[in-house]
DOBAZA-114718 format. One line per field, with one value per residue (C-alpha): residue number from 1; z, x, y. Coordinates in pm, 1 decimal, always signed. Layout:
// residues N
i: [NUM|...] $
w: [Z|...] $
u: [X|...] $
v: [Y|...] $
// end
This chain:
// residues 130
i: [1|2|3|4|5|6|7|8|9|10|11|12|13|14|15|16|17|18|19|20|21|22|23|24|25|26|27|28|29|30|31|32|33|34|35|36|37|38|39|40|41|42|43|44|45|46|47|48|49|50|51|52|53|54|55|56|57|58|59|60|61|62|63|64|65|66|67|68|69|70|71|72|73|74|75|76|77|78|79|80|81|82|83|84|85|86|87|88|89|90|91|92|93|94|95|96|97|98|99|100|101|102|103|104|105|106|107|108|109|110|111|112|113|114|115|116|117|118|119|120|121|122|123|124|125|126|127|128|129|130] $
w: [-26019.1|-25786.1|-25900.6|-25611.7|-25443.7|-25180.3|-25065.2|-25050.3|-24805.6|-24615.2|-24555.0|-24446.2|-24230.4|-24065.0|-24049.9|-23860.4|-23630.5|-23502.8|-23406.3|-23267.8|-23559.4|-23493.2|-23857.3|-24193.0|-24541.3|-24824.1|-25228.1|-25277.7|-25514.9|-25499.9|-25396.4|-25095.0|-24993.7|-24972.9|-24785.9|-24571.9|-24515.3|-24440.2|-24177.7|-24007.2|-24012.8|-23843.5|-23586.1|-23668.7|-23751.1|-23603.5|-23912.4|-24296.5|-24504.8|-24891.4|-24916.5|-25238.1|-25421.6|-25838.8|-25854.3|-25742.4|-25393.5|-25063.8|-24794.9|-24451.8|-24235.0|-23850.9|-23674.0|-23350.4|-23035.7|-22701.8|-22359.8|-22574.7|-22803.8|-23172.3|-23257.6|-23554.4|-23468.1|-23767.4|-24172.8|-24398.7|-24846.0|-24992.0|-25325.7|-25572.0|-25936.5|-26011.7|-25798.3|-25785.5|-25517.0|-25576.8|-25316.1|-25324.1|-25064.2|-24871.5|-24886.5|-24663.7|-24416.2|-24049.8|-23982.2|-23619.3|-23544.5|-23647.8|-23462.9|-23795.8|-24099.5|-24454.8|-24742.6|-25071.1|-25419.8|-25581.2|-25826.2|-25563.3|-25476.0|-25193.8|-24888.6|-24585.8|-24512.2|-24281.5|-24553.8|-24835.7|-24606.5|-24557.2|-24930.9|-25026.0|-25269.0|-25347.3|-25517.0|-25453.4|-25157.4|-25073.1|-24733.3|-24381.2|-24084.8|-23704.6] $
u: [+11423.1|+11140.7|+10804.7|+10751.3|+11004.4|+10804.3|+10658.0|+11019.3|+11124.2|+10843.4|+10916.8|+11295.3|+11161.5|+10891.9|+11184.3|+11450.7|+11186.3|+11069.5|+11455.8|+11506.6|+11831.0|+11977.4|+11960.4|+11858.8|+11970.4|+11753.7|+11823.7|+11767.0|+11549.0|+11395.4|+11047.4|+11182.8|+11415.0|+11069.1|+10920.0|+11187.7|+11161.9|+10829.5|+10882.8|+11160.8|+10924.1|+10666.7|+10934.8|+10880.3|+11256.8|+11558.5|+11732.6|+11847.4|+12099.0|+12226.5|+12507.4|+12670.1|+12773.8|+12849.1|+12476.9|+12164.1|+12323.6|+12200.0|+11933.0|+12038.9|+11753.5|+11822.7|+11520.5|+11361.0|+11301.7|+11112.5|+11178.5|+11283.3|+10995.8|+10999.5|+10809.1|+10699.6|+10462.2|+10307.4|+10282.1|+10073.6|+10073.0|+9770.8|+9828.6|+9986.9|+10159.5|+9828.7|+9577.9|+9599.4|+9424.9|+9328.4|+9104.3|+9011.7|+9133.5|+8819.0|+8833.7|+9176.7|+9136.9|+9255.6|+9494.5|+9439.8|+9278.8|+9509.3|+9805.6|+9970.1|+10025.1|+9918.1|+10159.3|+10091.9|+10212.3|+10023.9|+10086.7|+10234.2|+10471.8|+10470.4|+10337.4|+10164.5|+9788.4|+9806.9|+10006.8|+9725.0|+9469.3|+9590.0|+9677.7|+9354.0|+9472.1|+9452.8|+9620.3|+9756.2|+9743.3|+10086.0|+10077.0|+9991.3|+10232.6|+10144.9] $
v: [-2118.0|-2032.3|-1876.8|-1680.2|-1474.1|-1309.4|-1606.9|-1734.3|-1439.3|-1445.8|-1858.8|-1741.1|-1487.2|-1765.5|-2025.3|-1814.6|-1660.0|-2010.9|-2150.9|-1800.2|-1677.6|-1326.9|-1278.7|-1372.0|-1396.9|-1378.1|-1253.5|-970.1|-780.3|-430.8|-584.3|-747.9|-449.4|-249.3|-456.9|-517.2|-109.5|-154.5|-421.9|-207.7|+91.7|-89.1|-217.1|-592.6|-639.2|-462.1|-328.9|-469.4|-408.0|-523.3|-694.9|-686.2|-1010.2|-1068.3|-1138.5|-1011.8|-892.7|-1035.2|-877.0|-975.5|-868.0|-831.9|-966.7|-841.8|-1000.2|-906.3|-1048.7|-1373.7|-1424.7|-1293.9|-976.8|-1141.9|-1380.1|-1477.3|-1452.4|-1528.9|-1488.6|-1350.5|-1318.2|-1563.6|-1592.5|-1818.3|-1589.2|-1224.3|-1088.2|-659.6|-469.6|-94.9|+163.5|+100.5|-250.1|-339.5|-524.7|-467.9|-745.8|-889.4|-580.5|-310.4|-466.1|-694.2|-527.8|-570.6|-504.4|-383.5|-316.4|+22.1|+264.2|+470.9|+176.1|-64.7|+18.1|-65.9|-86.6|+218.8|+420.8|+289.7|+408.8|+779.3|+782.8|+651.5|+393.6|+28.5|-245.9|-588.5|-728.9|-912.3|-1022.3|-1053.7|-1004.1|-992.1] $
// end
């Protein structure tokens, strides 16, 4: 059984990007299918989709490539099961200058660090993607 799902996805994601897979397939939960939305909204992967199976299901994620390279050139876990890592609304930080992405889980869901921003809320800080 693992103890940490996210950090599970975002290895898949890290894995398929460096031998250059058209897709990946990773189980699914309704954590990972929001932050799969979030990646597709941000235009780091191509699409996703749920594929149904007599368990949990299965989130195939399309990635994205440009002129050969993969958009997603990096990830990173913040937070842990054994270290929880919080900041306020004013205290996100700009991932490689505003061009990666930091996801989080709040009270309003999960979102990005541009949504949190806007919205003016804070929470737990997931992950970094660039």
């Amino acid at each position: 059984m693992l103890t940490d799902p996210i950090a599970d996805m975002l290895t898949r994601l890290r894995n398929a990007t460096r031998i250059k897979a058209e897709k990946v397939d990773i189980p699914a939960s309704k954590m990972k299918l929001e932050i799969a939305k979030i990646l597709k909204e941000e235009g780091f992967i191509r699409a996703y989709k749920v594929i149904k199976d007599r368990r949990q299901g299965i989130l195939r994620v399309n990635l994205k490539y440009m002129e050969g390279e993969p958009v997603i050139t990096g990830l990173d876990k913040v937070s842990t099961p054994g270290r929880r890592v919080y900041v306020g609304s004013d205290e996100i930080p700009k991932v490689m200058g505003g061009v990666g992405l930091a996801i989080l889980t709040t009270p309003k869901g999960v979102l990005s660090d541009k949504t949190c921003r806007r919205e003016n809320v804070g929470g737990e800080l997931l992950c970094y993607i660039w």
